[in-house]
C-alpha positions as CSV (number, residue, x, y, z in Angstrom):
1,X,23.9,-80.7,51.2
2,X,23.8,-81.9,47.5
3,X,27.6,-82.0,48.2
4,X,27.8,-84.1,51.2
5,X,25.9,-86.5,48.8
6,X,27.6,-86.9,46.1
7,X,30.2,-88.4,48.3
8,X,28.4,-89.9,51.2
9,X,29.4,-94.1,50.3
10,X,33.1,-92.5,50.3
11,X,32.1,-91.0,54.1
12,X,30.6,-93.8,54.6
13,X,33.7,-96.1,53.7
14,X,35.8,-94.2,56.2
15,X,33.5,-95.1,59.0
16,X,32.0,-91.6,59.3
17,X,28.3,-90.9,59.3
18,X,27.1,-87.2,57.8
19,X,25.0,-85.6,60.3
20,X,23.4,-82.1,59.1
21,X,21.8,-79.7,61.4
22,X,19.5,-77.2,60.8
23,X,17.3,-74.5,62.1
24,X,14.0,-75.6,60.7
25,X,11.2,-77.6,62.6
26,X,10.7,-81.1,62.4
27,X,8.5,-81.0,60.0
28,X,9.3,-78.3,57.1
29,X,13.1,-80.9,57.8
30,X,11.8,-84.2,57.5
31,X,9.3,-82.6,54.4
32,X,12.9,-81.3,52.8
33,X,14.7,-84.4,53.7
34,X,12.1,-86.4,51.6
35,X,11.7,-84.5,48.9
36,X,15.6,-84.7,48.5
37,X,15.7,-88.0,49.2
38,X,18.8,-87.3,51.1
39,X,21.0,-90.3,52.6
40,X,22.5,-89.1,55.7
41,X,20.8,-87.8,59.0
42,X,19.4,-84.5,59.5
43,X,18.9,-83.1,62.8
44,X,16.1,-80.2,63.4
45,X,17.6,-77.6,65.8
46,X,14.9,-74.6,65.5
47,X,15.6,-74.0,69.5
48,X,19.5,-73.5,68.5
49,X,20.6,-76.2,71.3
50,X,23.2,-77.9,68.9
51,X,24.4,-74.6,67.6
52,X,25.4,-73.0,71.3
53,X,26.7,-76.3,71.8
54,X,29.6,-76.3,68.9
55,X,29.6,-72.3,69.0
56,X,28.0,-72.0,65.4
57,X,27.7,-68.4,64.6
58,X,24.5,-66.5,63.9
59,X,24.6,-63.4,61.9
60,X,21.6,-61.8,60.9
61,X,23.1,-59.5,58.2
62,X,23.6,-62.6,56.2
63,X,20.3,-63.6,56.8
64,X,21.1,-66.5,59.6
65,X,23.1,-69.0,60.7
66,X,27.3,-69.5,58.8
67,X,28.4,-72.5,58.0
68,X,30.4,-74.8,60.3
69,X,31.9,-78.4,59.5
70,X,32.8,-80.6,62.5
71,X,34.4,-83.9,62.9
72,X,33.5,-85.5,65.8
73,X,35.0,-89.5,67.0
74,X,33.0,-91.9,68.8
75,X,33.8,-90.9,72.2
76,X,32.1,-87.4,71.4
77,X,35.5,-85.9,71.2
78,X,35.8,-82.8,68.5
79,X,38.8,-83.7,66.1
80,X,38.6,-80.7,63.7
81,X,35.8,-77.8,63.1
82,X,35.8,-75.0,60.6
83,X,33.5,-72.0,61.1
84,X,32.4,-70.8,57.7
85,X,32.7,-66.6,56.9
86,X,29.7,-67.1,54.3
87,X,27.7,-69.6,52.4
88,X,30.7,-70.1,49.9
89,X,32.8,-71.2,52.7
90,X,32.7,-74.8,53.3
91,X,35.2,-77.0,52.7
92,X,35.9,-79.6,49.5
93,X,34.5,-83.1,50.6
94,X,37.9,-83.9,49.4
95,X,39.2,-81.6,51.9
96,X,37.1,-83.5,54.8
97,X,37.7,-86.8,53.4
98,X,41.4,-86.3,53.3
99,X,41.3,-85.3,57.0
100,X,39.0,-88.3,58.0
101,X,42.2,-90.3,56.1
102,X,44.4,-88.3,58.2
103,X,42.3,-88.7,61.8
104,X,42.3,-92.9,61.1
């Protein structure tokens, strides 16, 4: 996440908004939110609704839920998605800035 904000204004500029999902409660997320005094919107998902949703993948021998990156337009429509193999494998916000650029 420390990633998506060192970019965000540039997200921002495109017209996207960063939206991060996670698998903690509303509380223990909005406590970590605050403390990292994070700009964009995070989204508690302990009951993994979002997750079945986009087809996020769970794999308990590495301790939980892999990565996955989406781009989604205004009518809801997914443009791109990348489903990460490990922690290490998410994409350069160059990489997804490049695409918003790309998608217009």
């Amino acid at each position: 996440m420390a990633q998506l904000r060192q970019d965000y204004e540039e997200f921002v500029k495109r017209g996207a908004e960063v939206i991060v999902v996670g698998p903690e409660g509303p509380e223990a997320f909005a406590r970590y939110w605050e403390e990292e005094q994070l700009p964009f919107v995070g989204l508690p998902d302990p009951g993994h609704v979002v997750l079945k949703r986009y087809g996020q993948e769970v794999n308990l021998f590495k301790l939980g839920r892999m990565p996955a990156q989406a781009i989604v337009d205004r009518e809801g429509v997914v443009r791109w998605i990348h489903y990460g193999h490990s922690m290490s494998d998410i994409p350069s916000n160059e990489e997804l800035l490049a695409l918003l650029d790309e998608l217009g």
